[in-house]
C-alpha positions as CSV (number, residue, x, y, z in Angstrom):
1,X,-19.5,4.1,15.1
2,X,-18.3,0.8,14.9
3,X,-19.9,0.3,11.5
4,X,-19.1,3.2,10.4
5,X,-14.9,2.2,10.8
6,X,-15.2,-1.0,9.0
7,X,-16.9,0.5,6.4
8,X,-14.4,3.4,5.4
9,X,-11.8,0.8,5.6
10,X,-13.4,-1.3,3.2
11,X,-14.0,1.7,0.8
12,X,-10.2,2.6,1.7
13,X,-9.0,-1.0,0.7
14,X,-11.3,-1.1,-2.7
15,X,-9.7,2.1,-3.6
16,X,-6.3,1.0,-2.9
17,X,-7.2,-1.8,-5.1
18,X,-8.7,-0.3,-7.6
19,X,-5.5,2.0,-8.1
20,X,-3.2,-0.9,-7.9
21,X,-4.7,-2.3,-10.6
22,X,-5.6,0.4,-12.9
23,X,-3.0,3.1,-13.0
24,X,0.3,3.2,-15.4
25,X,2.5,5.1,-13.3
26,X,5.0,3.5,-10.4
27,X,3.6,6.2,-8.0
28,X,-0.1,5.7,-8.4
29,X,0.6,1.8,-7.4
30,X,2.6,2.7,-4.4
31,X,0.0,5.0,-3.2
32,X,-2.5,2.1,-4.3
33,X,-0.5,-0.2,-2.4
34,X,-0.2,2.3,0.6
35,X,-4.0,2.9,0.3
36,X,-4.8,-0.7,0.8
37,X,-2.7,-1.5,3.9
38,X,-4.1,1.7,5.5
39,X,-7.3,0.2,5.1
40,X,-6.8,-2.9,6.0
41,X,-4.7,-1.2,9.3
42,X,-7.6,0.5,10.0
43,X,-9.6,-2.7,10.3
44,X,-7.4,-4.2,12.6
45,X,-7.4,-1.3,14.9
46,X,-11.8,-1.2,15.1
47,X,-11.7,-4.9,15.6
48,X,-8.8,-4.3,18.5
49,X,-10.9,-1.4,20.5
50,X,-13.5,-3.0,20.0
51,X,-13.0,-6.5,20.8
52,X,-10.0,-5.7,23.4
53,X,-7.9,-8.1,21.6
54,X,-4.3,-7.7,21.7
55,X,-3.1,-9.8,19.2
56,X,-4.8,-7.3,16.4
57,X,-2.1,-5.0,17.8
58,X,0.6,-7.3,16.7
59,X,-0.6,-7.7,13.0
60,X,-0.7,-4.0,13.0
61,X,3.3,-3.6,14.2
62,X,3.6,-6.4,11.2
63,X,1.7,-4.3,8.9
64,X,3.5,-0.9,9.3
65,X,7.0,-3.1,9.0
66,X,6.0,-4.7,6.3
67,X,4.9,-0.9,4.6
68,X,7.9,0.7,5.2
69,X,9.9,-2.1,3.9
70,X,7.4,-2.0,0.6
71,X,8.1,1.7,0.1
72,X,11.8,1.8,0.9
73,X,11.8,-0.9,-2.2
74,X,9.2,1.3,-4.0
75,X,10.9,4.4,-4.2
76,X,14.5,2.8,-5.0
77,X,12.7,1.6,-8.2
78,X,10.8,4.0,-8.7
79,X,14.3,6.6,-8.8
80,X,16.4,3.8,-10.7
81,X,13.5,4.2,-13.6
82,X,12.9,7.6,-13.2
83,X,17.2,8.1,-13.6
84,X,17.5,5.6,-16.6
85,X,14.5,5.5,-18.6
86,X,13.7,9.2,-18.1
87,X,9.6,7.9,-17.4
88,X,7.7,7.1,-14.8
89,X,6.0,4.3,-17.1
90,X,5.7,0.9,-15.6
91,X,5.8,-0.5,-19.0
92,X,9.0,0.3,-19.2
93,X,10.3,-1.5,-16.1
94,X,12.0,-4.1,-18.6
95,X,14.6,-2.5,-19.7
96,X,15.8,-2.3,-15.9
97,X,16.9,-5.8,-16.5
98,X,19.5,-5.1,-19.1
99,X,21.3,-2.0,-16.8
């Protein structure tokens, strides 16, 4: 069982990667991005039951913060492109700067 948790969070985390760095669209990242720190919180919490160790716990609490901050951000620029460029296009996060 064990073996089994690390390995779906490593194949959770590679496709989180791979999204991040494949896809086009603002969403696709943030659901990359989302993929991979799913994974890698799903690591933390076999290595905690596992190992009893609290301080995985902690890096977890960080994690989720640090999520929830990242989509919060996400979103926002994903809804300021979507509003003035009328795409959901990361290529055309550039003209951002001039608005």
């Amino acid at each position: 069982m064990f073996m089994t948790l690390i390995y779906t969070s490593l194949l959770i985390s590679s496709i989180g990667i791979f999204m991040l760095l494949s896809k086009k669209h603002i969403l696709s990242i943030l659901i990359g991005i989302e993929l991979f720190l799913n994974g890698i919180n799903l690591f933390f919490i076999t290595i905690s039951k596992s190992y009893s160790d609290d301080i995985a716990n902690i890096f977890i609490l960080f994690i989720l913060v640090i999520t929830a901050c990242e989509v919060a951000i996400g979103l926002a620029i994903f809804l300021l492109n979507q509003r003035i460029n009328k795409t959901i296009d990361i290529n055309h996060l550039n003209r951002l700067r001039d608005e």
